[in-house]
C-alpha positions in Angstrom: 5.8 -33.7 13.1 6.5 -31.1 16.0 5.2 -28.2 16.7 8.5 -26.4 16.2 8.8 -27.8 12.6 5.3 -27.0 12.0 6.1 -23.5 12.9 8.7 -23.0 11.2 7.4 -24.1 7.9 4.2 -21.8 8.6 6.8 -19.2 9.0 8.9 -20.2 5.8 5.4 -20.2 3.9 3.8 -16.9 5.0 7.5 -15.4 4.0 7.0 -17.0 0.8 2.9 -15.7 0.7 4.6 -12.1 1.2 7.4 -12.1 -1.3 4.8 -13.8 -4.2 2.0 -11.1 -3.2 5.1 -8.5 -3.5 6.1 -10.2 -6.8 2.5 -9.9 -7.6 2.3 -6.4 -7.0 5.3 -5.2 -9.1 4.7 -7.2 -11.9 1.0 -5.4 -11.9 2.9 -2.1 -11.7 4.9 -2.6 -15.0 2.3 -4.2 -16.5 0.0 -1.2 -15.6 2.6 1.0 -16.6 3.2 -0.3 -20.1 -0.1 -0.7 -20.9 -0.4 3.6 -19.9 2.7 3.8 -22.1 1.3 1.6 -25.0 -2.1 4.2 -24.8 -0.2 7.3 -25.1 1.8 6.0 -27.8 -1.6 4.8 -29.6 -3.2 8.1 -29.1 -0.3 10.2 -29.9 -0.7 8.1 -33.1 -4.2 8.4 -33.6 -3.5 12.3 -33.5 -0.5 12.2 -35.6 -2.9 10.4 -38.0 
């Protein structure tokens, strides 16, 4: 292996790192984001009840 391969797959990986830890990120968003929704709808529920 040379170092030019080596780097370039450390590159290639840390893009990888950044574009999962985005992924990551926006999937927590939705999911945060839903689960506010879900609660309001519960409560609104709750004081329709």
């Amino acid at each position: 292996m040379s170092v030019g391969v080596i780097r370039q797959w450390c590159l290639g990986c840390r893009r990888s790192l950044r574009e999962i830890r985005e992924w990551m990120t926006d999937r927590s968003r939705m999911v945060s984001s839903f689960t506010r929704r879900m609660e309001s709808i519960n409560s609104n529920g709750c004081w329709k009840g």
